[in-house]
C-alpha positions as CSV (number, residue, x, y, z in Angstrom):
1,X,-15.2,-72.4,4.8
2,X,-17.4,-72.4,7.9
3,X,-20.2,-70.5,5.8
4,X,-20.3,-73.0,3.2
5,X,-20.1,-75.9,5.7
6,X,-23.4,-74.3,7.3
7,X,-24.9,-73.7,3.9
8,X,-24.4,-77.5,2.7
9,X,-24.3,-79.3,6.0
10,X,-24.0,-82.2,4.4
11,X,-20.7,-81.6,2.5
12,X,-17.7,-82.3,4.6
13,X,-14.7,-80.2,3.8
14,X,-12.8,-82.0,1.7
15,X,-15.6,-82.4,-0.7
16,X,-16.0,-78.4,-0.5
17,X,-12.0,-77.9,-0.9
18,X,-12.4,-80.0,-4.1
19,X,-14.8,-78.2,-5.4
20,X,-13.2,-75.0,-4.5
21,X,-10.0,-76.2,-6.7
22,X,-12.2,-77.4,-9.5
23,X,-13.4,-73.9,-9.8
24,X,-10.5,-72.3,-9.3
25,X,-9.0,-74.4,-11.9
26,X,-11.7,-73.5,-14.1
27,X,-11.6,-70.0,-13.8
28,X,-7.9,-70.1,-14.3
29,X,-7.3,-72.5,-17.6
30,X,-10.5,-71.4,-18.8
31,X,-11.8,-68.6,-17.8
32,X,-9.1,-66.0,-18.0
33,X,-8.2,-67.5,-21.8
34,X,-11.5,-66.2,-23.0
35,X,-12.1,-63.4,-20.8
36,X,-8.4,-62.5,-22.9
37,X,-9.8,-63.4,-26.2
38,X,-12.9,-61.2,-25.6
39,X,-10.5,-58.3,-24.9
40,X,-8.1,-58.9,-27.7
41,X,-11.5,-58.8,-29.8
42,X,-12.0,-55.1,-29.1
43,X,-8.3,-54.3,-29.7
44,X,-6.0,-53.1,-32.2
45,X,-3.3,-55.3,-31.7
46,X,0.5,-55.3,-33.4
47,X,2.4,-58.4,-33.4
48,X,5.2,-56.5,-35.3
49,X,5.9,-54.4,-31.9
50,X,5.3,-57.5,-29.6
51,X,7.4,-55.3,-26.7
52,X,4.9,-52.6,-26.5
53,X,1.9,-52.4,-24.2
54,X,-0.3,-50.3,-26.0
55,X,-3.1,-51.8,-27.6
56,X,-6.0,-48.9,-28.7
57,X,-9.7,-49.9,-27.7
58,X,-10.9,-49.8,-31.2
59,X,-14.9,-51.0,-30.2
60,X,-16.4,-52.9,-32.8
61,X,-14.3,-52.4,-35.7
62,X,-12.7,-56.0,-35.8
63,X,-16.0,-57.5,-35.8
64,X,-16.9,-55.0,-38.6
65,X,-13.6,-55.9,-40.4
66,X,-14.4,-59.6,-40.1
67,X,-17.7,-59.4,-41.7
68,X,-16.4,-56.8,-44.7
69,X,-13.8,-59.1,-46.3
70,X,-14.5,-61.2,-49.1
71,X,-14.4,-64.4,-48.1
72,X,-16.7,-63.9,-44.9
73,X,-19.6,-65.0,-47.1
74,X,-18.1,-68.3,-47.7
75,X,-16.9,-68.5,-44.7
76,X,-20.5,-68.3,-43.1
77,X,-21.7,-70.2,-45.6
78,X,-19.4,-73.4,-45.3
79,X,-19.6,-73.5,-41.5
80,X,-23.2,-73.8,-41.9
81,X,-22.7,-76.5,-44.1
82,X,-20.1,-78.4,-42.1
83,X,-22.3,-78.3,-38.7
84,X,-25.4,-78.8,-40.6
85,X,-24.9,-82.0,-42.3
86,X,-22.0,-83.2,-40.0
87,X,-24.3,-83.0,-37.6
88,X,-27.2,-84.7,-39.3
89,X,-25.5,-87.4,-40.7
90,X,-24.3,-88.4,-37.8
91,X,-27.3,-88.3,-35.6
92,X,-28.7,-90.4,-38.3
93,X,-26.3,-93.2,-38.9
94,X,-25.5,-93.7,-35.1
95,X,-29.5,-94.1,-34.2
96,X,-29.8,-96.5,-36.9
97,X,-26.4,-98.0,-35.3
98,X,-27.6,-97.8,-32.0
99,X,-31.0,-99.7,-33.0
100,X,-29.1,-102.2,-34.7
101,X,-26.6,-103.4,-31.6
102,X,-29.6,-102.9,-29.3
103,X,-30.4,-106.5,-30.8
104,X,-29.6,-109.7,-29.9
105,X,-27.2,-111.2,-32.2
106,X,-23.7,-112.6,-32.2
107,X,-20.2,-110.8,-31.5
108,X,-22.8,-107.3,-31.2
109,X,-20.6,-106.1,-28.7
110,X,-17.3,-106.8,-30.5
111,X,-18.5,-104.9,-33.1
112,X,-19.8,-102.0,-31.3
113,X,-15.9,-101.6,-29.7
114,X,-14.7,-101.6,-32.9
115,X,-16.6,-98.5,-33.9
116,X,-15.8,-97.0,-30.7
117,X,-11.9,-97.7,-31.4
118,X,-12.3,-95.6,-34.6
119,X,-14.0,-92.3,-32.3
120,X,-10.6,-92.7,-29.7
121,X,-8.0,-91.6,-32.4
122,X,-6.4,-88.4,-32.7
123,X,-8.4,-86.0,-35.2
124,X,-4.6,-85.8,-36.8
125,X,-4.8,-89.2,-37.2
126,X,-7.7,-89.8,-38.7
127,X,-7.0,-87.0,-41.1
128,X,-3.9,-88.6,-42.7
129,X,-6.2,-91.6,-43.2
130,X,-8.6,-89.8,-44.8
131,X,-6.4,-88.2,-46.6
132,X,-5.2,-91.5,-47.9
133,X,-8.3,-92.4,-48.8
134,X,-9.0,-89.4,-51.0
135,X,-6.0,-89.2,-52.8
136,X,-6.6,-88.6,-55.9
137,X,-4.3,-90.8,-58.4
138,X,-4.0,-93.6,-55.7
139,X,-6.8,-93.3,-53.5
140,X,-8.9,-96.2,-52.3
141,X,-12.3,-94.0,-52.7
142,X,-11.4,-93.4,-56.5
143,X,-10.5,-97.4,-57.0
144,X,-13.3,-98.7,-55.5
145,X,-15.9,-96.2,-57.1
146,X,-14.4,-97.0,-60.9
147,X,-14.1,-100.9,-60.1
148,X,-17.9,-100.7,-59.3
149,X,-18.2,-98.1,-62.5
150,X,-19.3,-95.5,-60.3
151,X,-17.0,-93.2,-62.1
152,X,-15.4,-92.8,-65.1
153,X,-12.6,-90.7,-64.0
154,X,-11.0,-90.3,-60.9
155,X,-11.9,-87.3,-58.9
156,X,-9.3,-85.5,-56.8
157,X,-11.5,-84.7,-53.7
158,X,-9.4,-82.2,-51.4
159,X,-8.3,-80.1,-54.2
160,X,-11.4,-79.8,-56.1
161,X,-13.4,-77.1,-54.7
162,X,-16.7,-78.4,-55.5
163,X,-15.6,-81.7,-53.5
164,X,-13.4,-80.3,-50.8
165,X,-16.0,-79.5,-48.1
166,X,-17.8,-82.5,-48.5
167,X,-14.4,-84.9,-48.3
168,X,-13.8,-83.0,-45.3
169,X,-17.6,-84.0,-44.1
170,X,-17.9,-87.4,-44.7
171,X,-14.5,-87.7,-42.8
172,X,-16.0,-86.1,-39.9
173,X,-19.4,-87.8,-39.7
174,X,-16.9,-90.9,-39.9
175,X,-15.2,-89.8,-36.9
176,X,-18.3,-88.5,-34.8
177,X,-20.6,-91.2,-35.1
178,X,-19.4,-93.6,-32.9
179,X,-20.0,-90.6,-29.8
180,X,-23.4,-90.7,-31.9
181,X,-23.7,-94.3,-31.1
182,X,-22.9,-94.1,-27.6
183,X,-24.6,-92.3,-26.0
184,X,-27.6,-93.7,-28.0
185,X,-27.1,-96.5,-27.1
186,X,-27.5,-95.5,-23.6
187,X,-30.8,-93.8,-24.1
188,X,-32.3,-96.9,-25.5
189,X,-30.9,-99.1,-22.9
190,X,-32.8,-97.0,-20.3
191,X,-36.7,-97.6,-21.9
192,X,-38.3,-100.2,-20.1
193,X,-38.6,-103.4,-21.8
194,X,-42.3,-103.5,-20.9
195,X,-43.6,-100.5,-23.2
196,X,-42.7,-102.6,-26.4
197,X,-44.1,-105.8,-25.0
198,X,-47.5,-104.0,-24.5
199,X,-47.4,-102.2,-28.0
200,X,-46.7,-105.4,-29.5
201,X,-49.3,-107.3,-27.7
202,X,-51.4,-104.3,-28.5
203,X,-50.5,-105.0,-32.3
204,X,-48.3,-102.3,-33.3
205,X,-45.6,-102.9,-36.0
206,X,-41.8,-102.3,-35.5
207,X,-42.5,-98.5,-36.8
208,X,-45.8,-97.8,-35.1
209,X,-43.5,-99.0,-31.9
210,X,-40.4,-96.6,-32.7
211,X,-42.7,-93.4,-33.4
212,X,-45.0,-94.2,-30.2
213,X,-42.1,-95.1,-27.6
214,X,-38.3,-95.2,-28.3
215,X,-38.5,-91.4,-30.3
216,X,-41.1,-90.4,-27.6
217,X,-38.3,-91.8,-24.9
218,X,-35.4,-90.5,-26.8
219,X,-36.4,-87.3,-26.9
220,X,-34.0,-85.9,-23.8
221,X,-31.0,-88.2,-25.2
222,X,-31.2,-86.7,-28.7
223,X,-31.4,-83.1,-27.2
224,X,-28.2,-84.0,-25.4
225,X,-27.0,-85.3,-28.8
226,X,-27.6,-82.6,-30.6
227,X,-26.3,-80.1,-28.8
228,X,-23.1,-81.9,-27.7
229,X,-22.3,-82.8,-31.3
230,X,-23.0,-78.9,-32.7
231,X,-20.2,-77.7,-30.1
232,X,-18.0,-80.2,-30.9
233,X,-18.0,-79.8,-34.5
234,X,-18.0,-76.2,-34.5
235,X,-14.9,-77.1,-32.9
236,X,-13.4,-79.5,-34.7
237,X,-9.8,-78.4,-36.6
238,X,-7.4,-81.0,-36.6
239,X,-9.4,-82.8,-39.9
240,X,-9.3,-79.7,-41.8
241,X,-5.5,-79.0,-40.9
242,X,-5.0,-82.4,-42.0
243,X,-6.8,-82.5,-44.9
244,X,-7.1,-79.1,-47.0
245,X,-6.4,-76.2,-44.5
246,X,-9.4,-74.6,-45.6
247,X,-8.6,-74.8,-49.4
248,X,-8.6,-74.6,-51.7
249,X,-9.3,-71.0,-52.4
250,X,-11.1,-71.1,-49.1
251,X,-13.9,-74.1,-50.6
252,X,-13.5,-75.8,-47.4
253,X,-12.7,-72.6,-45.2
254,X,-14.9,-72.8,-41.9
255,X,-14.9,-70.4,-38.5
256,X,-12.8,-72.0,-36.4
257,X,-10.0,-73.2,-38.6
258,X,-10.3,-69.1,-40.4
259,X,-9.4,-68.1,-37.0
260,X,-6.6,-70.2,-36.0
261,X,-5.3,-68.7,-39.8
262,X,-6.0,-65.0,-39.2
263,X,-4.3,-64.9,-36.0
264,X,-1.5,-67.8,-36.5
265,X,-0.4,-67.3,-39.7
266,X,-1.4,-64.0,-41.0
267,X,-1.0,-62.5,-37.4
268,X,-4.1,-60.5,-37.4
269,X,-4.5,-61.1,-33.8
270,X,-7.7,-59.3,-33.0
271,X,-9.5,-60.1,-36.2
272,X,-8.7,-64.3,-35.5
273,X,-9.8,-62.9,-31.9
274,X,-13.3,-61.4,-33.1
275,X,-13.9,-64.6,-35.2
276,X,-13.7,-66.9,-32.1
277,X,-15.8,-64.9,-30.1
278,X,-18.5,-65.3,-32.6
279,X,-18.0,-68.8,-32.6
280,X,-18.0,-68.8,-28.2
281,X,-21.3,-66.7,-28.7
282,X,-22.3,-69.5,-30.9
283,X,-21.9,-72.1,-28.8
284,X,-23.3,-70.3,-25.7
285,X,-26.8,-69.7,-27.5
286,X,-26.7,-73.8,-28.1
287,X,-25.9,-74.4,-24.4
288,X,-28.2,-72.2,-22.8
289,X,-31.0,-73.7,-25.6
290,X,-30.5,-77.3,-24.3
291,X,-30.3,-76.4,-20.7
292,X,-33.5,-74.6,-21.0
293,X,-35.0,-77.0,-22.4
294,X,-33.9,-79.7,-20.3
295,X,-35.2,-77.4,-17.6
296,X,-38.6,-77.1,-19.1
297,X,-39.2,-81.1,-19.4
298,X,-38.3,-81.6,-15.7
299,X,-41.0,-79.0,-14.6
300,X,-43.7,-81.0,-16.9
């Protein structure tokens, strides 16, 4: 204790002992859970014999027995999909939100708290209401999109495999764009007011004005963005467990829900094991990417 009080003099100890226990708490809750994980990966484990302690170091023939079944492929393939266009969908629709209640213009800030409300509910939650919405012989989607002759016949979205993923997508973008908005919001709260006056007195339009400042500005927001909406959606399961559980015949399977299956339900511990690793490795390479360039803009 004395060490650290002479290496941040400034510190008292009470603020050290805090942050003592925060890592400590840290390295205990989190830490040792994926340090177990990562072992479990590179293990041949046998839920049938839970009692004994053997467990054969087997290398990297999980990882290898991942990537060799048959629905790896689409697997790979839907995750991409999932983060890809949840992600830009949602960066997309809360900008345009966040531009939108930067204005001036009655019950704005009503409104913005009601998207928020929708962002605070359980993912289980908003999964039965989704799942609600998509029904297929009594679903709101279906009426509304044959009222307005849309459609010509209804379309049962989370069992049809060639609609399954996207229901699942256009549930989450719903979900994740109010975060979207937030912290958007936030970033254009924080350019000076002054920049656009000048522009405009300078003659530039509304879009000359947004490509020359607010993207310019926005630029460290939307890297936050970005990376905090990847991790979070490539850890998002409670909308595919309520709404098609990766079916059907895996048309909506992604990474993180496959694993929760392989090692829950099928008990293939170290497979379900080697699947989240990948997806921990996955998230890491997006973490260190922001923070370095985050890093890189404060030394220009």
């Amino acid at each position: 204790m004395n060490t650290l009080l002479r290496r941040f003099p400034r510190a008292n100890a009470f603020e050290i002992s805090l942050a003592v226990f925060a890592l400590l708490y840290l390295l205990i809750f989190a830490g040792l859970p994926l340090i177990y994980n990562i072992v479990l990966s590179f293990q041949q484990v046998d839920l049938m014999e839970p009692a004994t302690l053997l467990r054969p170091f087997v290398g990297l023939a999980n990882y290898r027995d991942v990537f060799g079944r048959p629905e790896a492929r689409q697997v790979l393939i839907n995750t991409v999909l999932f983060v890809g266009l949840s992600l830009t969908l949602q960066i997309i629709i809360g900008f345009l939100l966040a531009l939108l209640f930067a204005q001036d213009f009655p019950f704005a800030s009503a409104m913005r708290g009601l998207f928020l409300a929708g962002w605070i509910m359980p993912g289980l939650v908003v999964g039965v209401i989704w799942k609600l919405i998509f029904a297929g012989d009594y679903g709101v989607l279906n009426h509304v999109l044959m009222q307005t002759h849309l459609l010509h016949e209804k379309i049962f979205w989370l069992s049809d495999p060639a609609w399954s993923l996207y229901a699942v997508i256009l549930a989450n973008v719903w979900l994740g764009v109010p975060f979207n908005m937030l912290l958007l919001s936030v970033g254009l709260a924080a350019i000076p007011a002054d920049l656009y006056e000048a522009a405009e007195l300078d003659g530039a339009n509304p879009l000359q004005r947004f490509v020359g400042i607010t993207l310019p500005m926005m630029k460290a927001t939307l890297g936050a963005v970005i990376a905090l909406g990847a991790i979070m959606t490539m850890q998002q399961f409670d909308l595919i467990a309520a709404l098609t559980q990766g079916g059907p015949a895996n048309s909506s399977q992604v990474a993180q829900f496959w694993s929760w299956q392989l090692s829950l339900q099928t008990f293939e511990v170290s497979a379900g094991s080697a699947v989240a690793t990948l997806m921990l490795l996955l998230v890491l390479v997006v973490a260190v990417i922001y923070v370095r360039s985050t890093r890189n803009e404060r030394m220009v």
